[in-house]
N, CA and C atoms as an extended XYZ file, in Angstrom:
354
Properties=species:S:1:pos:R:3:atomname:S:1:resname:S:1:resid:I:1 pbc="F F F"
N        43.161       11.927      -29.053 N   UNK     1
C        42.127       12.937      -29.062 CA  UNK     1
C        40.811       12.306      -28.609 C   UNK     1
N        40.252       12.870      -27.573 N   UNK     2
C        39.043       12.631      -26.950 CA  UNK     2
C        37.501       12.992      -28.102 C   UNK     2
N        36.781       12.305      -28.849 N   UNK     3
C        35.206       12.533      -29.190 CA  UNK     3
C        34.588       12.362      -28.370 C   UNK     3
N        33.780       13.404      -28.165 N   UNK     4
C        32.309       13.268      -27.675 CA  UNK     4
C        31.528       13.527      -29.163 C   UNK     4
N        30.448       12.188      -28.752 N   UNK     5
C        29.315       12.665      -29.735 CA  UNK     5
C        28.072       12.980      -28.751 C   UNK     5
N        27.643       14.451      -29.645 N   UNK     6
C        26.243       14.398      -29.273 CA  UNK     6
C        25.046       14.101      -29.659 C   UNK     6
N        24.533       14.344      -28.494 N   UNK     7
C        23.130       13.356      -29.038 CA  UNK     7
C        21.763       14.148      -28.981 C   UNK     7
N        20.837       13.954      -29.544 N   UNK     8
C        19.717       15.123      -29.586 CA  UNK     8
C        19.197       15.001      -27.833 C   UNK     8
N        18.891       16.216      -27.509 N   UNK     9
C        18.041       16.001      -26.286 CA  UNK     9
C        16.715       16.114      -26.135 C   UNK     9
N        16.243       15.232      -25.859 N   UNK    10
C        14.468       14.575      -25.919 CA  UNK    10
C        14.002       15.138      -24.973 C   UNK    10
N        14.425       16.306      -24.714 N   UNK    11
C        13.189       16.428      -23.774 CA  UNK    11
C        13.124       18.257      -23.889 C   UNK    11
N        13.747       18.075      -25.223 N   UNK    12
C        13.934       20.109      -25.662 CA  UNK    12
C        12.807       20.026      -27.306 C   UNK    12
N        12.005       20.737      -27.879 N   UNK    13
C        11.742       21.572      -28.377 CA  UNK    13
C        12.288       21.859      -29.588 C   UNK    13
N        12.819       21.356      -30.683 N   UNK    14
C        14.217       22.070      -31.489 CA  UNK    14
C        13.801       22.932      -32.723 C   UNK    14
N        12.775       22.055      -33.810 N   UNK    15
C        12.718       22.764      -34.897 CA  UNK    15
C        11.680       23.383      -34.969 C   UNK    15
N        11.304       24.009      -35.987 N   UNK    16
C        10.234       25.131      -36.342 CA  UNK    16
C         8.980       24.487      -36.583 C   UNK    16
N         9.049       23.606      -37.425 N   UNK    17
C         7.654       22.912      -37.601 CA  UNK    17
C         7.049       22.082      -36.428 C   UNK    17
N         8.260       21.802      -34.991 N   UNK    18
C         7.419       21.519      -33.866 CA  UNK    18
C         6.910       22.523      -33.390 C   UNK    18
N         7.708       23.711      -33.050 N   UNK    19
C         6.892       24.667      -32.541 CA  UNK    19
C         5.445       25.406      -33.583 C   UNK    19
N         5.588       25.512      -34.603 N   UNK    20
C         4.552       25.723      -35.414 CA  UNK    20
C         3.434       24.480      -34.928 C   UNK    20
N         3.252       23.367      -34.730 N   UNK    21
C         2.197       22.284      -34.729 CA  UNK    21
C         1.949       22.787      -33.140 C   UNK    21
N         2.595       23.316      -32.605 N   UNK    22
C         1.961       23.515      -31.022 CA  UNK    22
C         1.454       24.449      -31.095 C   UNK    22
N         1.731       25.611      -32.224 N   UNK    23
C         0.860       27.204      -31.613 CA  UNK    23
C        -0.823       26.526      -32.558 C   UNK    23
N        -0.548       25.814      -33.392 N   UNK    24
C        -1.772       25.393      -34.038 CA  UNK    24
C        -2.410       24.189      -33.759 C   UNK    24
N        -1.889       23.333      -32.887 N   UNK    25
C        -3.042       22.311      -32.311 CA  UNK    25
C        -2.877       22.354      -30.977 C   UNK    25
N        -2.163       23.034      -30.190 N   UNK    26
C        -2.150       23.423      -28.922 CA  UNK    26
C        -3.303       24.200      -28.291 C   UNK    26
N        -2.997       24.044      -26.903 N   UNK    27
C        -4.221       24.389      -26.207 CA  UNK    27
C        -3.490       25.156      -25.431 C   UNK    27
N        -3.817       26.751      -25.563 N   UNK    28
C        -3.498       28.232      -25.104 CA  UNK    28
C        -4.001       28.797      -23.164 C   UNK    28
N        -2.896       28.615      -22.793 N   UNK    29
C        -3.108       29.515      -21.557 CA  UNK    29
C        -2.068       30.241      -21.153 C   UNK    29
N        -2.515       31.804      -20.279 N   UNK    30
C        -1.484       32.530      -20.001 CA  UNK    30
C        -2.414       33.083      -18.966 C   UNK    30
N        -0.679       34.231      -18.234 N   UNK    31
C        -1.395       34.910      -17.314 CA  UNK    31
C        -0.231       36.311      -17.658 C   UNK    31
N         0.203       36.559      -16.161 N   UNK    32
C         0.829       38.322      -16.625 CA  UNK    32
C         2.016       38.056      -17.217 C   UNK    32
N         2.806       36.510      -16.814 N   UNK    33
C         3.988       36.365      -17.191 CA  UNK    33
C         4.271       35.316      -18.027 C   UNK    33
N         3.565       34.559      -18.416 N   UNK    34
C         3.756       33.489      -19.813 CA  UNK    34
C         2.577       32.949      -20.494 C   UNK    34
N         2.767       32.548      -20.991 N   UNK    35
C         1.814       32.045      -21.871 CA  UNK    35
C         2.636       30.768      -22.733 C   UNK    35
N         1.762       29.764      -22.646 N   UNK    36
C         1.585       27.960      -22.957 CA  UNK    36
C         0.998       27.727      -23.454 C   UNK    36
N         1.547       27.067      -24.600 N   UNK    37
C         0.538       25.899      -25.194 CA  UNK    37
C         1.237       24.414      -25.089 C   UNK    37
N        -0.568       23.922      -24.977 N   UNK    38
C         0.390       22.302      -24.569 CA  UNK    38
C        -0.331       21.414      -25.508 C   UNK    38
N         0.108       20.576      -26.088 N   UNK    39
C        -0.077       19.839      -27.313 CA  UNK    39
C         0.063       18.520      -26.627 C   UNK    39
N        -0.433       17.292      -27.277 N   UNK    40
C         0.440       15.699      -27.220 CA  UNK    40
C         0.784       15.633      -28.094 C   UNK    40
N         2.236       14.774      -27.614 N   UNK    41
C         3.167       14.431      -28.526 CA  UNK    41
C         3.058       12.842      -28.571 C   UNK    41
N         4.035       12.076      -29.520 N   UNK    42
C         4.390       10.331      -29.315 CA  UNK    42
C         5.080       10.015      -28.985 C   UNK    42
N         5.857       10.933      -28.082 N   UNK    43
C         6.926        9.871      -27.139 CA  UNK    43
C         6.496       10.123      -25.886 C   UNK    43
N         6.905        9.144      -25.017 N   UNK    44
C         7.046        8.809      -23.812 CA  UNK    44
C         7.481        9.662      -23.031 C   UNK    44
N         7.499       11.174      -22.905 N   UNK    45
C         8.068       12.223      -22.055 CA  UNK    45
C         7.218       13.401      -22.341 C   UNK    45
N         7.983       14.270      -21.531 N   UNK    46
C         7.284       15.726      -21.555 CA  UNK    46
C         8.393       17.057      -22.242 C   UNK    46
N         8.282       17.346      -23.371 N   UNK    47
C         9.141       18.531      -24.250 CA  UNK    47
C         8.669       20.057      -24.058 C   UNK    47
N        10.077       20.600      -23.777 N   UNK    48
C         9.936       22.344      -23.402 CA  UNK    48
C        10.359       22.555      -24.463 C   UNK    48
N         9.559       23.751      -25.093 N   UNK    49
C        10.299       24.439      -25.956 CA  UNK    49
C         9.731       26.160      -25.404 C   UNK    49
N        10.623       27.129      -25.743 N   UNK    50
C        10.989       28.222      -25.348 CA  UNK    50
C        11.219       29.107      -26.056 C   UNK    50
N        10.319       30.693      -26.016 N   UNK    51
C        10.974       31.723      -27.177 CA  UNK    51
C        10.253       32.548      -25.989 C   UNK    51
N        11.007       33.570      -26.393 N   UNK    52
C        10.651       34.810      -25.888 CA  UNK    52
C        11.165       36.172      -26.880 C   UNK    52
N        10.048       36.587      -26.958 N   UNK    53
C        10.124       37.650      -28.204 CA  UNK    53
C        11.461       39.183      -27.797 C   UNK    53
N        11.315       39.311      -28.452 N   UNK    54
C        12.832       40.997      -28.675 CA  UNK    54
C        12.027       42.164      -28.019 C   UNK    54
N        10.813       41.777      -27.787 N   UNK    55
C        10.028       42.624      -27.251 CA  UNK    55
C        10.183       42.808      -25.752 C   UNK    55
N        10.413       41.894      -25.348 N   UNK    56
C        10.503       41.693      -23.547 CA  UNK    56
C        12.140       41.976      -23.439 C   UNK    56
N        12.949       42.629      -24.271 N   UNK    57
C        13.949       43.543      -23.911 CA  UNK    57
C        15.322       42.768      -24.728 C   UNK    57
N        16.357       43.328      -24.234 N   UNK    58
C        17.309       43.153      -24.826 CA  UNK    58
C        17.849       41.287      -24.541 C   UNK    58
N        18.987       40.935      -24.946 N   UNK    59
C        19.522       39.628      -24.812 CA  UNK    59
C        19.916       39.215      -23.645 C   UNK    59
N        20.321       40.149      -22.618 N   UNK    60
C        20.068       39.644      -21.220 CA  UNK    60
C        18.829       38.974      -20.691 C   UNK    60
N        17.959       40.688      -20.693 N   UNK    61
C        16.511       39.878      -20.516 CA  UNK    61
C        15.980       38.979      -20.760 C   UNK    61
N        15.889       38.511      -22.138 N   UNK    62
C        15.300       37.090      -22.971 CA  UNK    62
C        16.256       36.041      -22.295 C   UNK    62
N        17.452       36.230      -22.253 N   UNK    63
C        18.244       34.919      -22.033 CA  UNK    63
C        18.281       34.740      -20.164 C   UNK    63
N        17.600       35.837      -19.398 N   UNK    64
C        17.117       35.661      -17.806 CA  UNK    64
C        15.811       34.660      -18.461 C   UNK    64
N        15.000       35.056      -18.462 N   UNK    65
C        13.643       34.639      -19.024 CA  UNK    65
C        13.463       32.869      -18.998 C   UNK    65
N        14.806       32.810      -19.893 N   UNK    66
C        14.676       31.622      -20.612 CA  UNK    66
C        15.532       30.636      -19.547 C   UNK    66
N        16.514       31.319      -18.598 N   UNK    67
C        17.300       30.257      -17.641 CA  UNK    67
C        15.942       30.194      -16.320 C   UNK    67
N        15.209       31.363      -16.328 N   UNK    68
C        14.148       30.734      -15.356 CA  UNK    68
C        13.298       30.030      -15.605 C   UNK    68
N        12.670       29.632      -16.800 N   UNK    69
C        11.871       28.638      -17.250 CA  UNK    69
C        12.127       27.161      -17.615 C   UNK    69
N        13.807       27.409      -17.723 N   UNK    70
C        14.637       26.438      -17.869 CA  UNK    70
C        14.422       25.598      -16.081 C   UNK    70
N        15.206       26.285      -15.620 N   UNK    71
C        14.998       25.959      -14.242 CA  UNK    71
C        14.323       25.776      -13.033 C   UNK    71
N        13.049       26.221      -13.921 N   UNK    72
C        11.418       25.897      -12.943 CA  UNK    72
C        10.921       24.859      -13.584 C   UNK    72
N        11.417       24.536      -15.168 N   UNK    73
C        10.603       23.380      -15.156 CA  UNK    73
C        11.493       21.997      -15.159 C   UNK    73
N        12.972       22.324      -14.550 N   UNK    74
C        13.399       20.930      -14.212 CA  UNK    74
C        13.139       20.275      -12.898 C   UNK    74
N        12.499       21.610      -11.939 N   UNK    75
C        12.343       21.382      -10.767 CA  UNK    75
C        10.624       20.566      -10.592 C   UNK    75
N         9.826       20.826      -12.008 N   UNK    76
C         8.409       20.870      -12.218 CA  UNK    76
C         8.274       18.871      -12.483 C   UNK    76
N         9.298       19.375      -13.747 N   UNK    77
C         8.451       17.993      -14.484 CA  UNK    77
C         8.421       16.673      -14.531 C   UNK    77
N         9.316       16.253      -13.074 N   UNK    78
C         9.031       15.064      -12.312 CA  UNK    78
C         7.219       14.888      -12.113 C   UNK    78
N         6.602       15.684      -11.968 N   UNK    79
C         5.119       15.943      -11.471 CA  UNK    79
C         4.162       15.807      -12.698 C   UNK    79
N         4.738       16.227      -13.881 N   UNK    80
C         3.933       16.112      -14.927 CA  UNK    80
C         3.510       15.019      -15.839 C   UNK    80
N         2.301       15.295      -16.103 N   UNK    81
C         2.139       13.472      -17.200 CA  UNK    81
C         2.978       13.660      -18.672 C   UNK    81
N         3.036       12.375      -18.803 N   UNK    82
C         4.037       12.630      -19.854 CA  UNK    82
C         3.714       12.413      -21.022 C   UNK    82
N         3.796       12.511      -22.215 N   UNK    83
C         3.315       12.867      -23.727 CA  UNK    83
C         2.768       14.099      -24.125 C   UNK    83
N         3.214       15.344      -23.567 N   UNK    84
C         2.790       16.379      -24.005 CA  UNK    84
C         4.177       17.194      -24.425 C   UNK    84
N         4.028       18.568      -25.331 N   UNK    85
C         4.794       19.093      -26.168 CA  UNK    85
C         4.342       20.751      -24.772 C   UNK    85
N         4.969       21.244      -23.917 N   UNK    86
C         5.099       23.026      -23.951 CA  UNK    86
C         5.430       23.585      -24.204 C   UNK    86
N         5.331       24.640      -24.369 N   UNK    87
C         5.754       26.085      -25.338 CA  UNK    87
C         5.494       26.728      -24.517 C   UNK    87
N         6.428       27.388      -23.911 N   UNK    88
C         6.226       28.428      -22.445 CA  UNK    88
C         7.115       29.516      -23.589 C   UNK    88
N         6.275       30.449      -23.408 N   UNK    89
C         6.013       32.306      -24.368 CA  UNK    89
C         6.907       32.898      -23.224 C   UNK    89
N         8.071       33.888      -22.876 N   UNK    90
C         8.097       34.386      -21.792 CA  UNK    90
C         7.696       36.093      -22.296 C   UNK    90
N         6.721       36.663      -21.427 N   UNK    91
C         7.063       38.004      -21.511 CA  UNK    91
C         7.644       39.203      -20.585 C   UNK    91
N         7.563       39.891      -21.117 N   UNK    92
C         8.929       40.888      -20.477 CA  UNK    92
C         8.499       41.077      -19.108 C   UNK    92
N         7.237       41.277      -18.210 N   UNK    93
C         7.337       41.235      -16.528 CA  UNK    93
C         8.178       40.085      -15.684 C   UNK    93
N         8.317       38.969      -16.759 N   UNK    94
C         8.943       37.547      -16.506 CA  UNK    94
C        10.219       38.291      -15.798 C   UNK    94
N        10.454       39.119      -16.323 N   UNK    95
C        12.513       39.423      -15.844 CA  UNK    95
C        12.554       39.776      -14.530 C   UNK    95
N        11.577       40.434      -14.374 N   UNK    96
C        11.307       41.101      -12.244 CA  UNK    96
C        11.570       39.574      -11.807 C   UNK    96
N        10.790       38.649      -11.754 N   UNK    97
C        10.779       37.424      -11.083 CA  UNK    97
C        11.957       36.481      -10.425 C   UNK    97
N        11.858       35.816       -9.351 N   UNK    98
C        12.839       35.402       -8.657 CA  UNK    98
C        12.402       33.562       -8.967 C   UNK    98
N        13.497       33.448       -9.029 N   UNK    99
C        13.113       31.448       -9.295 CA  UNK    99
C        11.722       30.677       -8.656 C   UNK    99
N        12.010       30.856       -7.287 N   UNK   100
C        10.760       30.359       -6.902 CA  UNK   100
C         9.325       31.003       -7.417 C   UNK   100
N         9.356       32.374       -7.462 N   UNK   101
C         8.182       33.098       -8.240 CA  UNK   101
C         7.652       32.842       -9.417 C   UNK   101
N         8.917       32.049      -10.486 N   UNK   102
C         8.485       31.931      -11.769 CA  UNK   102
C         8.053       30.397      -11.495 C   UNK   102
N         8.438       29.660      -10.757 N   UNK   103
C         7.492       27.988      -10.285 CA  UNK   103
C         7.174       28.220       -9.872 C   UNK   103
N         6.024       29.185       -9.273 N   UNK   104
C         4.749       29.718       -9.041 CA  UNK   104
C         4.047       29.822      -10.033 C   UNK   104
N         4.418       30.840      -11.189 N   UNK   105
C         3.336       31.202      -11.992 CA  UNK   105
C         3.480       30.086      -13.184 C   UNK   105
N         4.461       29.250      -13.217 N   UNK   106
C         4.787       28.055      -14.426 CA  UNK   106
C         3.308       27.054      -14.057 C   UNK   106
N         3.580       26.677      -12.282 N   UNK   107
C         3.139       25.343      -11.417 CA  UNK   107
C         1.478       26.143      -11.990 C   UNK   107
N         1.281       26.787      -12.007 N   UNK   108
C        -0.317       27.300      -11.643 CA  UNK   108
C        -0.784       27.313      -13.327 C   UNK   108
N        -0.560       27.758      -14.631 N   UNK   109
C        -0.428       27.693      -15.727 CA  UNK   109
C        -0.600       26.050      -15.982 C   UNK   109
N         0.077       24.844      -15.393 N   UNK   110
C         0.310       23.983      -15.671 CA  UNK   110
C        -1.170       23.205      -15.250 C   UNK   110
N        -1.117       23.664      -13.694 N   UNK   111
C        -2.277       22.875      -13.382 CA  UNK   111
C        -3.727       23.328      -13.765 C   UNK   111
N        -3.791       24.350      -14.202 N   UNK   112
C        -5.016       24.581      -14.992 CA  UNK   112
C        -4.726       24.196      -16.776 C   UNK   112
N        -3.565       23.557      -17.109 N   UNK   113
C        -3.582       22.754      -18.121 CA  UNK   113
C        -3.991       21.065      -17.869 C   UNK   113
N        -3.815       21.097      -16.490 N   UNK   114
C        -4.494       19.566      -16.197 CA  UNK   114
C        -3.475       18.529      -16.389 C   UNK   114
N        -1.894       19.273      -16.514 N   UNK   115
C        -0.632       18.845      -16.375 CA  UNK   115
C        -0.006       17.975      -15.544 C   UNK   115
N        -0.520       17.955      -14.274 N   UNK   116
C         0.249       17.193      -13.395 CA  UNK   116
C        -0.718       16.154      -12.989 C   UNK   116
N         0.514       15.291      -12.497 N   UNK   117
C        -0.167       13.444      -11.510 CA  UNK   117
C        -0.887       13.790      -10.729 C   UNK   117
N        -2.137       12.853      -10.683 N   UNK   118
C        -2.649       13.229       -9.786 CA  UNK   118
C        -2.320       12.686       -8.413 C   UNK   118
């Protein structure tokens, strides 16, 4: 019989009291389609964490939402400095959006967080 063990992934977001320390020492920006807060953290990388409320529609919707934010910011965060905590909010106009559109409005959110290398 084959084990795999797993292992936490460092570069996700997991429990409640992280996301709680980001909506409260984080630093808040949004536009029509998300909203961020970006915190520092003490490790050596950059952590997504992700919710999108019941409000922006049913479990499709939220779980579109969440594979495009997923997937704009693996394409992103080669670019970004590292020791910070995000919390990308998705809301419900997020679901119209096409991949490249949502690393549009992620990339632009970010750099007026002062996110990326210069």
């Amino acid at each position: 019989m084959l084990s795999i063990k797993m292992t936490q992934h460092p570069e996700k977001l997991r429990y409640n009291w992280e996301f709680q320390n980001g909506y409260q020492n984080g630093k808040k920006y949004w536009n029509r389609f998300f909203v961020i807060y970006v915190s520092t953290n003490r490790f050596n990388s950059v952590r997504l964490g992700i919710t999108v409320s019941k409000r922006a529609g049913g479990s499709v919707q939220r779980n579109r939402i969440k594979r495009l934010v997923r997937e704009s910011f693996r394409f992103i965060k080669c670019k970004l400095r590292k020791g910070y905590d995000i919390i990308v909010i998705g809301r419900k106009p997020a679901f119209q959006l096409k991949c490249q559109q949502a690393q549009a409005e992620l990339r632009y959110l970010f750099r007026r967080a002062r996110l990326f290398i210069k």
